[in-house]
N, CA, C and O of each residue as an XYZ file, in Angstrom:
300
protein
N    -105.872    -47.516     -7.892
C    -106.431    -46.350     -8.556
C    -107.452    -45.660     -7.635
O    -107.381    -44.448     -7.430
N    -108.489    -46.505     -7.029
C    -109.145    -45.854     -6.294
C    -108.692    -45.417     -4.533
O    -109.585    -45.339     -3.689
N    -108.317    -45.352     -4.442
C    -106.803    -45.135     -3.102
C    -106.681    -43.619     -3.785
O    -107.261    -42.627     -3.343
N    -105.986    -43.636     -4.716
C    -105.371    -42.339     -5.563
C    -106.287    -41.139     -5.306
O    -106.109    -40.089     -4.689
N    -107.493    -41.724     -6.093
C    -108.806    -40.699     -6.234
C    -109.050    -40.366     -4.680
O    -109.362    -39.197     -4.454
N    -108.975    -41.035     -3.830
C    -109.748    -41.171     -2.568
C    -108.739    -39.648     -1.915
O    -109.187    -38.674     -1.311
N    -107.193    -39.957     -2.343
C    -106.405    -38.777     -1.893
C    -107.002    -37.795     -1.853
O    -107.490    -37.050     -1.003
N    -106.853    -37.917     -3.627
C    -107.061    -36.902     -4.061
C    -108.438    -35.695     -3.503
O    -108.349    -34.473     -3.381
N    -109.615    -36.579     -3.259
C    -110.512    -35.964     -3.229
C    -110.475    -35.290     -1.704
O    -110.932    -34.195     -1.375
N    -109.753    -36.333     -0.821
C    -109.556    -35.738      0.759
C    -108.875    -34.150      0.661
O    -109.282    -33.151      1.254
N    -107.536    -34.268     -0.421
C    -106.780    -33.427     -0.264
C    -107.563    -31.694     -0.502
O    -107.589    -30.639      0.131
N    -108.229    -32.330     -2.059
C    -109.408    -30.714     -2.224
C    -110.272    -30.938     -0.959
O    -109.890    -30.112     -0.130
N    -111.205    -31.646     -0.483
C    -112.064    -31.713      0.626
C    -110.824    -30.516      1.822
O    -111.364    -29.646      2.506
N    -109.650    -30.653      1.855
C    -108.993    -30.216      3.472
C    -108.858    -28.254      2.940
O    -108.951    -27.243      3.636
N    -108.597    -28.436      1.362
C    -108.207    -27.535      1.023
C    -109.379    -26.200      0.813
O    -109.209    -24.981      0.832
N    -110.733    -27.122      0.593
C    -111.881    -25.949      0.490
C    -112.404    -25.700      2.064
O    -113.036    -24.738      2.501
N    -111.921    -26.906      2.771
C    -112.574    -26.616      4.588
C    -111.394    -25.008      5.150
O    -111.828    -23.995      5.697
N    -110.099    -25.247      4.825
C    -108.981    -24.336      5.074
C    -109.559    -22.715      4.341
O    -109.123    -21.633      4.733
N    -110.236    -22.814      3.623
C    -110.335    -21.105      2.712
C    -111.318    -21.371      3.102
O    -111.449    -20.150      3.183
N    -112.540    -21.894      3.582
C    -113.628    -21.966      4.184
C    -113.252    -20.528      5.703
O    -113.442    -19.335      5.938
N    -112.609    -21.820      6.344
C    -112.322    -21.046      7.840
C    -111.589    -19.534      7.670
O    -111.878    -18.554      8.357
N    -110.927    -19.556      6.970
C    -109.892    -18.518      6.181
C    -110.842    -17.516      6.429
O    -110.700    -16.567      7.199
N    -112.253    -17.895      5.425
C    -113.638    -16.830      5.129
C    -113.689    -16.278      6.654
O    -113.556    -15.062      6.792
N    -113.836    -16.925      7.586
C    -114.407    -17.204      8.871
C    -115.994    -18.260      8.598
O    -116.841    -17.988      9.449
N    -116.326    -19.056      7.856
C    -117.278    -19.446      8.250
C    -117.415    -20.468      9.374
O    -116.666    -21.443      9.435
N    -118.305    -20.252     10.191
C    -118.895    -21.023     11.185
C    -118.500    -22.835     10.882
O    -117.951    -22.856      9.781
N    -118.541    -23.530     11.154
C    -118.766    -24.816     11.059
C    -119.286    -25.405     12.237
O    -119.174    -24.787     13.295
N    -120.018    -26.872     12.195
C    -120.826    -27.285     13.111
C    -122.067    -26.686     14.029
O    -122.129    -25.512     13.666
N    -122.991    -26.876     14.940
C    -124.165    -26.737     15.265
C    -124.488    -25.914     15.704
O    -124.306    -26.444     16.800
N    -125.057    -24.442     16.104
C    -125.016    -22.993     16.465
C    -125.455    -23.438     17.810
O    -126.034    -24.488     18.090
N    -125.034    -22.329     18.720
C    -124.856    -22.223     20.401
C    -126.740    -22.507     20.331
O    -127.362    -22.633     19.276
N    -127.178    -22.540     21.322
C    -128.346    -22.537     22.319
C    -128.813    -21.127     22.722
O    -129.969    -20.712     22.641
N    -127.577    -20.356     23.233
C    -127.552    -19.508     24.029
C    -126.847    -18.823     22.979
O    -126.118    -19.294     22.107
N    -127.377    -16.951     23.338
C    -126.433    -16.126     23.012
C    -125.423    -15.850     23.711
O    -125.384    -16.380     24.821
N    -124.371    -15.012     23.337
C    -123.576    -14.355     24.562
C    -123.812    -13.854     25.452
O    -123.320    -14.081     26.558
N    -124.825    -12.852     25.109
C    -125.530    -12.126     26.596
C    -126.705    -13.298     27.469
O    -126.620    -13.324     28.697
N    -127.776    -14.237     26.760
C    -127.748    -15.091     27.636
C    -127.255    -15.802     28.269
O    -127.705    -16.278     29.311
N    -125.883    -16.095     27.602
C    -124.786    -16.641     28.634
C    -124.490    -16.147     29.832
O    -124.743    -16.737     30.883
N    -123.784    -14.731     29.726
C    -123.640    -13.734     30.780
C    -124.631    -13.587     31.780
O    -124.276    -13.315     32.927
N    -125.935    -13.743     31.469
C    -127.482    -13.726     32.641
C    -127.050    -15.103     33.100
O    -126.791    -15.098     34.303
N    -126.929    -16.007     32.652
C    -126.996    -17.324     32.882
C    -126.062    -17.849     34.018
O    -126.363    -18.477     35.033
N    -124.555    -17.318     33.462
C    -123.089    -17.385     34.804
C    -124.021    -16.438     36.054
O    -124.097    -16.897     37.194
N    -124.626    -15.239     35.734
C    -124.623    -13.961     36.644
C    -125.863    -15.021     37.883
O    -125.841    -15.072     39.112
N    -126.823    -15.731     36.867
C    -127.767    -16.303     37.687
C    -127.003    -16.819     39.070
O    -126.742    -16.262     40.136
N    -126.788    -18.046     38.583
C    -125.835    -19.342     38.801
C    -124.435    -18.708     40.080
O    -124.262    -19.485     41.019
N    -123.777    -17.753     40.084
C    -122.923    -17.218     40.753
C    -123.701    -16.492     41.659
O    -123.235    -16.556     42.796
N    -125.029    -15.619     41.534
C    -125.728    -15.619     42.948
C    -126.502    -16.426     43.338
O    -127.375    -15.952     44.066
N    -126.557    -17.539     43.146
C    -127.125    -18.699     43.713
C    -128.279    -19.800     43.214
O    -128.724    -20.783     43.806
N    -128.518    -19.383     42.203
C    -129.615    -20.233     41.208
C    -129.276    -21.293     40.982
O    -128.380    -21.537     40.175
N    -130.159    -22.526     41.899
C    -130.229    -24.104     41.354
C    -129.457    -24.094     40.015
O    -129.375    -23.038     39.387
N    -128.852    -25.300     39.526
C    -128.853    -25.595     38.425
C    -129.964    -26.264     37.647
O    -130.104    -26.254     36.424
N    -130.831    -26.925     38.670
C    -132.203    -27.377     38.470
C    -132.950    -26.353     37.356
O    -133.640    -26.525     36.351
N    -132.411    -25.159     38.117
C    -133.685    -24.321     38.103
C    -133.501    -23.792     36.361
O    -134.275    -23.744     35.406
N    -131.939    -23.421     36.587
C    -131.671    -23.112     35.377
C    -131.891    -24.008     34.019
O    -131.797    -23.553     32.879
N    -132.156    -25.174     34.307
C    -131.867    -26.140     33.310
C    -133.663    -25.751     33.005
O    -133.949    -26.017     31.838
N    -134.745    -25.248     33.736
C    -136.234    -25.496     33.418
C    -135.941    -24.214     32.858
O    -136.366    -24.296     31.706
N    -135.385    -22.918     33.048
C    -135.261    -21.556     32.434
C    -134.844    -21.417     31.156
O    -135.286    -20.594     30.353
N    -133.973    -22.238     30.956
C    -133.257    -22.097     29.659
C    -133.660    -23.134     28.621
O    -133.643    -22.988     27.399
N    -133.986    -24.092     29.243
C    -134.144    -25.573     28.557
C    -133.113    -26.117     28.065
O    -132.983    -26.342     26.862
N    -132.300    -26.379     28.907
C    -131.009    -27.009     28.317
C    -130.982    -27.976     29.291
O    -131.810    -28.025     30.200
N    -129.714    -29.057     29.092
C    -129.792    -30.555     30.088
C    -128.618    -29.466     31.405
O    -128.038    -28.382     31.462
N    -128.835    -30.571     32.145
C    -127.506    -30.578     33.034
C    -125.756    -29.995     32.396
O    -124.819    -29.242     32.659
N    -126.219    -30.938     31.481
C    -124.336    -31.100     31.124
C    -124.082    -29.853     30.232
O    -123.011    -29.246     30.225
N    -125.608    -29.394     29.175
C    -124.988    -28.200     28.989
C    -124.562    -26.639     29.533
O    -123.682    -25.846     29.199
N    -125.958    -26.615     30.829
C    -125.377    -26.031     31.797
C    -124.180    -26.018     32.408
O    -123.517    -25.024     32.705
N    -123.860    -27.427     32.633
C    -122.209    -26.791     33.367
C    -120.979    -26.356     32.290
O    -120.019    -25.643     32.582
N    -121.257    -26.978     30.944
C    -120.328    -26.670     29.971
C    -120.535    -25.104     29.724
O    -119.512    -24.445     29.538
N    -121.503    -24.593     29.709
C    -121.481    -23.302     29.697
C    -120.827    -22.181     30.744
O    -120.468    -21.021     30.543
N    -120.823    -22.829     31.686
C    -120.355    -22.573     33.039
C    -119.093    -23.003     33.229
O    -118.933    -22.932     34.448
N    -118.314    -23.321     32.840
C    -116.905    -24.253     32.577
C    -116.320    -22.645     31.378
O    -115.426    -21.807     31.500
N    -117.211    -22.852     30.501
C    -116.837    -21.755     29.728
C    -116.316    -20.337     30.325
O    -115.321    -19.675     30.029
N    -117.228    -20.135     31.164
C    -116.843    -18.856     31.586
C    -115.321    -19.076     32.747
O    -114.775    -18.009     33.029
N    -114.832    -20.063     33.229
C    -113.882    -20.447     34.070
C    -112.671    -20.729     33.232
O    -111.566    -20.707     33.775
N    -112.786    -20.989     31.961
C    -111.978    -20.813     30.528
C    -111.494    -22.748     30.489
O    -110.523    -23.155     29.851
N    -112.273    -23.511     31.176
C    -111.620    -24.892     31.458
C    -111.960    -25.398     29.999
O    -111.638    -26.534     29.649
């Protein structure tokens, strides 16, 4: 019986996430960066700005620097 319910409740749970996204709502943790700080950020970084440097500018780690930077390369 409780198996059943457990379906059941996954199945509404998939079905309100689906008309959720449908809406367009967002899900999970909002960017750091805007788009246009993104764009300053590649523009830095492509004329020659440490990543060091960028990581004290923006306050972000290493790894999200390059993921942001990965982004713009579409990887």
């Amino acid at each position: 019986m409780a198996e059943f319910e457990h379906s059941l409740r996954r199945e509404r749970q998939r079905e309100g996430i689906l008309a959720a996204q449908a809406k367009g709502v967002h899900f999970g943790r909002t960017k750091r960066l805007t788009p246009e700080r993104v764009a300053e950020l590649q523009h830095l970084r492509a004329t020659g700005v440490r990543v060091a440097d960028l990581t004290r500018r923006y306050a972000l780690t290493r790894t999200s620097i390059y993921r942001y930077l990965a982004a713009q390369r579409g990887e």
